[in-house]
C-alpha positions in Angstrom: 216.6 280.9 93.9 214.0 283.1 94.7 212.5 283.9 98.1 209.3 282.6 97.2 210.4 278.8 95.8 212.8 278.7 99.4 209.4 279.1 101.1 207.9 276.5 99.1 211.1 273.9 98.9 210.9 274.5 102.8 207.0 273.2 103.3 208.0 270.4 100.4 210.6 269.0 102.8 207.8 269.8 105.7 205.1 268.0 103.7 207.8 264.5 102.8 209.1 264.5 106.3 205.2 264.8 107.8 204.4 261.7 105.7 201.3 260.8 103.9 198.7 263.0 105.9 200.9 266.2 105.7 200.7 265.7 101.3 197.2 264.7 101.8 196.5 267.9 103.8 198.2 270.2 101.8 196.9 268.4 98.7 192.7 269.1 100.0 193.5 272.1 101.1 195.2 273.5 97.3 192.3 272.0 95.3 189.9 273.9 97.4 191.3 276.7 96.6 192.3 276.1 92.8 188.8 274.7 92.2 187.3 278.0 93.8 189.4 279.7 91.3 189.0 278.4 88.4 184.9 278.9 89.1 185.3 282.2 89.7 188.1 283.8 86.8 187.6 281.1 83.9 184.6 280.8 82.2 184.9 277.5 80.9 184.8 275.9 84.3 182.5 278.5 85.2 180.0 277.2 83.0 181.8 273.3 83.5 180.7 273.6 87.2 177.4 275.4 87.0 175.6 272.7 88.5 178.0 272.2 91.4 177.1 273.1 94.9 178.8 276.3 96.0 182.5 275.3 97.8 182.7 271.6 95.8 186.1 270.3 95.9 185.5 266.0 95.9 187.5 265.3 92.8 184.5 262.6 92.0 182.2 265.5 91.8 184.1 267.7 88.5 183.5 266.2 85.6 186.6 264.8 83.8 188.5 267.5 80.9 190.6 267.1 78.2 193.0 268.6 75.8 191.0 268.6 72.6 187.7 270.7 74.6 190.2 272.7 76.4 192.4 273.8 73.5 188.8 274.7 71.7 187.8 276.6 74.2 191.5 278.6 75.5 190.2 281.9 75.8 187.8 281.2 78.6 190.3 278.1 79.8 192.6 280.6 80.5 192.1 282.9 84.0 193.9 286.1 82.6 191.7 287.9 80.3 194.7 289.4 78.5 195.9 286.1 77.2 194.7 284.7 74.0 195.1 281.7 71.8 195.9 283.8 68.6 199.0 285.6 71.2 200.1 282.3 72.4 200.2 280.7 68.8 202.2 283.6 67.4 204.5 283.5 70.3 205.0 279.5 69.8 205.3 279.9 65.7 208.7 282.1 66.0 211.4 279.7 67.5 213.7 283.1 68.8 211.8 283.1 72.0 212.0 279.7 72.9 212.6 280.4 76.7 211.6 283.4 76.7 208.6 285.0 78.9 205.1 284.9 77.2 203.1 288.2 77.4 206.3 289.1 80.2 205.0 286.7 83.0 204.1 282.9 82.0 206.4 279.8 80.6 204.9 279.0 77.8 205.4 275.2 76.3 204.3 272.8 73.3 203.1 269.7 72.9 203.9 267.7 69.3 200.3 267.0 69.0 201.0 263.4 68.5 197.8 262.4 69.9 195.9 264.3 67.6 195.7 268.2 69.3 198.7 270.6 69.8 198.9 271.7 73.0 200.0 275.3 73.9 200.2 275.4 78.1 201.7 278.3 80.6 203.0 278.4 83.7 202.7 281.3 86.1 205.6 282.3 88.6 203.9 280.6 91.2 203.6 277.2 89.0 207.2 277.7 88.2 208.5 278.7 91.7 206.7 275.0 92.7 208.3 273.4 89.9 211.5 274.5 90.7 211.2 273.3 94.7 209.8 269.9 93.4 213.1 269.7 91.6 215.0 270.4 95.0 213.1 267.8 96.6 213.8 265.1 93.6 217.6 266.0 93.8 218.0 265.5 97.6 216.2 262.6 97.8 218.3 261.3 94.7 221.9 262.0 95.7 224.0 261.4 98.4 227.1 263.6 99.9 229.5 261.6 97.5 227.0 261.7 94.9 227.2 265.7 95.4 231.0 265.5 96.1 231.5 263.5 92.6 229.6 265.8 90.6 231.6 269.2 92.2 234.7 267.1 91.4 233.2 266.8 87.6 233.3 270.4 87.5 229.0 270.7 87.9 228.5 270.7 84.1 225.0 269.3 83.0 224.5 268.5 79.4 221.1 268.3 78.4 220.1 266.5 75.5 216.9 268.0 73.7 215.5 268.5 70.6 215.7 271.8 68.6 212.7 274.0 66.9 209.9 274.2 68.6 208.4 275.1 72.5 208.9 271.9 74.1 209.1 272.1 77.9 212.9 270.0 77.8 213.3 272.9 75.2 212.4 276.1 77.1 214.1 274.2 79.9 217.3 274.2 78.1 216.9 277.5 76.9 216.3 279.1 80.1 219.5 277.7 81.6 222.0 277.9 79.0 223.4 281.5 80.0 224.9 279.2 82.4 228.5 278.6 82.1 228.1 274.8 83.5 225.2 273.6 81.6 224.7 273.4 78.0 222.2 271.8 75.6 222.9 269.3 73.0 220.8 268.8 69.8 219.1 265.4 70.0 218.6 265.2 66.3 222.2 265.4 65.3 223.8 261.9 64.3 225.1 259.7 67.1 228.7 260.5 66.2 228.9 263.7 66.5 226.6 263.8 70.0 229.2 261.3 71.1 232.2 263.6 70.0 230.3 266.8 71.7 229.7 264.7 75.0 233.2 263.5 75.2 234.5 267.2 74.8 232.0 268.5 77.4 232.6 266.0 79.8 229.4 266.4 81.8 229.1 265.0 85.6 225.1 264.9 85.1 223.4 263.9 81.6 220.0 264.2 81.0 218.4 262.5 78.1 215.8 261.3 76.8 215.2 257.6 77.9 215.7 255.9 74.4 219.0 258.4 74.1 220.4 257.1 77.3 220.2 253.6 76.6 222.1 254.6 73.1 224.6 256.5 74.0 225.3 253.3 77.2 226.1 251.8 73.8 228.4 253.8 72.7 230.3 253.8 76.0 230.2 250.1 75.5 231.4 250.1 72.5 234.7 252.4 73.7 233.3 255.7 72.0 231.8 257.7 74.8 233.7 258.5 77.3 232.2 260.4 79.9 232.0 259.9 83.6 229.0 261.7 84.7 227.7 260.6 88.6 224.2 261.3 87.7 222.0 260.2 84.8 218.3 261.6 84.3 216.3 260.0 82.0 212.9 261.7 80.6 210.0 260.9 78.5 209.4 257.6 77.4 210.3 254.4 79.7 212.7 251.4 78.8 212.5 247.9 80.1 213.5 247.7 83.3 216.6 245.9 82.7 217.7 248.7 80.5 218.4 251.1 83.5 220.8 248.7 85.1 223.0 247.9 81.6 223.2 252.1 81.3 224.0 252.5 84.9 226.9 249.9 84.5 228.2 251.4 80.8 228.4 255.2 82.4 229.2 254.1 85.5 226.6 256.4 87.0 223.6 256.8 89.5 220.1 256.3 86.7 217.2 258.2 88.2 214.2 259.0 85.6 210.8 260.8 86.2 207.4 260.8 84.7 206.0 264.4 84.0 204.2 266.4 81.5 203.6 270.0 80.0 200.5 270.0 81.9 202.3 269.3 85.0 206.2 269.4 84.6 206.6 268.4 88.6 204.1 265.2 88.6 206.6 262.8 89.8 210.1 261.4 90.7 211.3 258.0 90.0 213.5 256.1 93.0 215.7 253.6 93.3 213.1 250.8 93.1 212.1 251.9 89.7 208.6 253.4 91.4 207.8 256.7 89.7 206.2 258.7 93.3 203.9 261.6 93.7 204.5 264.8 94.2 201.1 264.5 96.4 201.3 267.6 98.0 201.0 269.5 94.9 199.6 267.2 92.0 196.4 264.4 92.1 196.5 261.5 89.6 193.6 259.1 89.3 194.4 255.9 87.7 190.7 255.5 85.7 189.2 253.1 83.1 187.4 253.6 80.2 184.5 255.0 82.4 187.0 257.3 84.7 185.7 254.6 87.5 188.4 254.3 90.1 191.0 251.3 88.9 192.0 249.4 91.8 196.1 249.8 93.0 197.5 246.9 91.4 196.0 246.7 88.3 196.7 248.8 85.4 194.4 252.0 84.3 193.2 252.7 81.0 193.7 256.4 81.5 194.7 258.8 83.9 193.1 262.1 85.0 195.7 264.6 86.3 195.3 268.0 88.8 197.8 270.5 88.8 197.4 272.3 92.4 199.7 275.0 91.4 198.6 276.5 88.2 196.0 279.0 88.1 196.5 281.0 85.2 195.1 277.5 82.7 193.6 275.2 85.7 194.4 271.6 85.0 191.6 269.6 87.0 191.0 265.8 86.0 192.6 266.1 82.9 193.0 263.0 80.6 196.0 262.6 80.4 195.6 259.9 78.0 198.2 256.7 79.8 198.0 253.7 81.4 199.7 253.8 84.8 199.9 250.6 87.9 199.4 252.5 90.9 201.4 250.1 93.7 199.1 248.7 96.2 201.6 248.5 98.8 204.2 251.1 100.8 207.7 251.1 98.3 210.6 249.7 100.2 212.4 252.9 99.4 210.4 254.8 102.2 209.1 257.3 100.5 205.3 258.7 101.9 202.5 258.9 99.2 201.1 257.1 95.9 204.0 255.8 93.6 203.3 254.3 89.8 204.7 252.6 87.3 203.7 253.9 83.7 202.8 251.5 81.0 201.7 253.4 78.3 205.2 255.2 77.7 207.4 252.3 76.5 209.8 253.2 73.6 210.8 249.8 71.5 214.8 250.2 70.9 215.9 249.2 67.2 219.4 248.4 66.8 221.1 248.2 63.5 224.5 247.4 62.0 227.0 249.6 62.0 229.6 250.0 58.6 232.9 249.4 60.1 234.1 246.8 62.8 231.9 243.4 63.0 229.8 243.3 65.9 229.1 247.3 66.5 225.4 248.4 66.7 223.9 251.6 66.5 
């Protein structure tokens, strides 16, 4: 780890033990300074703020962005002058440097373009460095000393489960770390079977899925197929019915923790043990909005959401759409944790279970 993300993981656990007003002092104080940026070396919100009074930094002051304008405009989005769309498109088009740096210094990721517009989005060292303390944060407040004891006992091997081909950020993710002996990525468009067969070889103590995977492969350990013992399970992407994290807590017999996050901001949130997706305050903004962006009142649920990054400054994120529908909770979460939590409503994957040739009552 370097020295820079032990600084950062040090004020992360300053900022959560401080309590609300240490994130929301930390979080005015970053979008000062990344809105000052992003007037000053990008020219789109150069022009995007033009009308702003010198030093604006209320969020209901910048007008709202979104992928479509921003991927239009990505030359003057972007705050090095070096980087261009063409370069990042050539990079993202050649699947041998998946992981690897773009132009030497950024992380760059994908999007499928399922709402319309791919998505091509970097991350600097610094962005990185704050991704990689959020992730500190998430694990410590996630596992206990047996929880950490069980997993050295399971050898430390993570298995992530990902798809193959393109830039995704689970992708990069998995490329990144597989020169490391005790983590290795598995393909998740390979048939069940043989994922099963590679997971039972591997034996991971932590699995991380994808949501709708998880809940399969809790079928195939209740079926008698799988048979892994990992102590910690991270779902991803989409969500599940609730009652869905209990049934593949009980079938892998481990701790299920998920989190809500995106290309655009890969640390957003953490999910805790009341099934409350929380903040990362100190370092992101999210503004459930309606069809307006007015201000949605906690409780009720948004039609959109407008997301700042606070720690990306070579492609500034500020109230981006980010295109779900998210409850913020009106009240503190029994779990104790400081800051805004959320439940997401617009990333619900439908499960479809089929027969399966062989004995009667198997699904797949």
């Amino acid at each position: 780890m370097k020295t820079s993300t032990l600084r950062l993981l040090a004020d992360a656990r300053s900022a959560k033990a401080g309590g609300e007003q240490a994130m929301a002092a930390r979080q005015r104080a970053r979008l000062t300074e990344l809105v000052a940026w992003a007037r000053t070396r990008s020219p789109y919100y150069e022009h995007l703020y033009r009308d702003l009074p010198a030093g604006a930094a209320d969020l209901a002051l910048l007008p709202p962005t979104g992928k479509r304008e921003l991927m239009a405009a990505f030359d003057d989005w972007v705050t090095d002058a070096a980087v261009t769309l063409a370069q990042a498109r050539a990079f993202a088009d050649d699947p041998a440097r998946i992981g690897r740096p773009f132009a030497g210094r950024y992380t760059l990721s994908t999007t499928s373009g399922t709402t319309g517009t791919h998505g091509i989005f970097l991350q600097d060292a610094r962005a990185a460095a704050v991704t990689s303390a959020m992730m500190a944060r998430m694990l410590a407040g996630w596992l206990s000393l047996r929880d950490v004891a069980r997993i050295a006992r399971g050898g430390a091997r993570m298995a992530l489960v990902v798809p193959e081909g393109g830039h995704f950020a689970s992708t990069v993710a998995a490329a990144r770390l597989r020169g490391r002996s005790r983590v290795a990525a598995f393909s998740v468009h390979q048939p069940l079977q043989d994922l099963v067969a590679e997971l039972n070889a591997f034996r991971p103590a932590v699995l991380a899925p994808y949501a709708g995977i998880g809940a399969l492969l809790a079928g195939e350990a209740e079926g008698g197929r799988l048979h892994i013992n990992p102590a910690l399970v991270m779902l991803t992407a989409e969500g599940l019915p609730v009652g869905e994290y209990a049934r593949i807590a009980a079938a892998l017999g481990a701790k299920v923790r998920t989190s809500y996050a995106c290309n655009e901001c890969p640390f957003l949130s953490y999910g805790c043990s009341q099934s409350w997706m929380h903040l990362n305050a100190d370092w992101a903004v999210l503004e459930p909005v309606d069809e307006q962006y007015r201000p949605v009142a906690p409780g009720e649920p948004s039609h959109t959401v407008l997301l700042t990054n606070l720690a990306n400054h070579v492609q500034p994120i500020l109230r981006y759409d980010l295109g779900d529908s998210v409850l913020l909770r009106p009240d503190p979460c029994p779990c104790g944790h400081p800051g805004p939590a959320v439940r997401v409503q617009g990333r619900a994957a439908d499960l479809l279970t089929l027969p399966r040739p062989g004995p009667a009552g198997e699904r797949a």
